[in-house]
C-alpha positions as CSV (number, residue, x, y, z in Angstrom):
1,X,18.3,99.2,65.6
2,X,16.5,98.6,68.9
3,X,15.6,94.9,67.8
4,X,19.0,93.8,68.2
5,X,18.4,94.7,71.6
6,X,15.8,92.1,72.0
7,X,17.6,89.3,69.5
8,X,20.7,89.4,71.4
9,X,19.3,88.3,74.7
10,X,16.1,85.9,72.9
11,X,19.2,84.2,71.2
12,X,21.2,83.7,74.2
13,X,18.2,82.4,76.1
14,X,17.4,80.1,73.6
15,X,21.0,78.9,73.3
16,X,21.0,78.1,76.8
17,X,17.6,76.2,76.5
18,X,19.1,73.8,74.0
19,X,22.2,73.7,75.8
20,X,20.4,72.3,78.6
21,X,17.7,70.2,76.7
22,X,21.4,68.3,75.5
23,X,22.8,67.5,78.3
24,X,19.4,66.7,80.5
25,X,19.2,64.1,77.2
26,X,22.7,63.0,78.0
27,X,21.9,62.6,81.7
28,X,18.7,60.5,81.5
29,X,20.6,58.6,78.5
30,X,18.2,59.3,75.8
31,X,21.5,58.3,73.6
32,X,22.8,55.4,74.8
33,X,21.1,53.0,72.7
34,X,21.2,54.3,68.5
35,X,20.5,50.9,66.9
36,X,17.5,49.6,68.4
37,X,14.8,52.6,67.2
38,X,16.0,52.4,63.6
39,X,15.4,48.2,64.0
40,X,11.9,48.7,64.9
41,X,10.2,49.1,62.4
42,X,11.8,46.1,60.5
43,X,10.5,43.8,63.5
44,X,7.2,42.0,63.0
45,X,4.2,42.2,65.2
46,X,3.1,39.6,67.8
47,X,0.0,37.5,66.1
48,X,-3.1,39.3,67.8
49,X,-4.7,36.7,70.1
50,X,-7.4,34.4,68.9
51,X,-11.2,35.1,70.1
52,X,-12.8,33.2,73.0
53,X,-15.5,31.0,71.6
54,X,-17.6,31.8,74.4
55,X,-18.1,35.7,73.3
56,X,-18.3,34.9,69.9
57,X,-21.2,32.9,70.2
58,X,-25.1,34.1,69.3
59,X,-26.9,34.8,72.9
């Protein structure tokens, strides 16, 4: 019976924590834009740039 003791306040705590990991996420808008991160991956890569010939040539 003395757990409770301790789960009471560790549950508290950690309600508090994600209390305040929500709205530090809602302050530094971590949720204003919803769309763009699931459009991501869909998007294709920019072509890698071609070689200089200079560096590819034999010294």
């Amino acid at each position: 019976m003395n757990i409770v003791l301790v789960l009471i306040p560790l549950s508290l705590v950690l309600l508090a924590a994600g209390v305040s990991a929500f709205f530090w996420g809602v302050n530094h808008a971590q949720f204003d834009d919803l769309d763009t991160p699931a459009l991501m991956p869909l998007a294709e890569d920019p072509p890698a740039p071609a070689p200089d010939r200079d560096d590819a040539s034999p010294k």
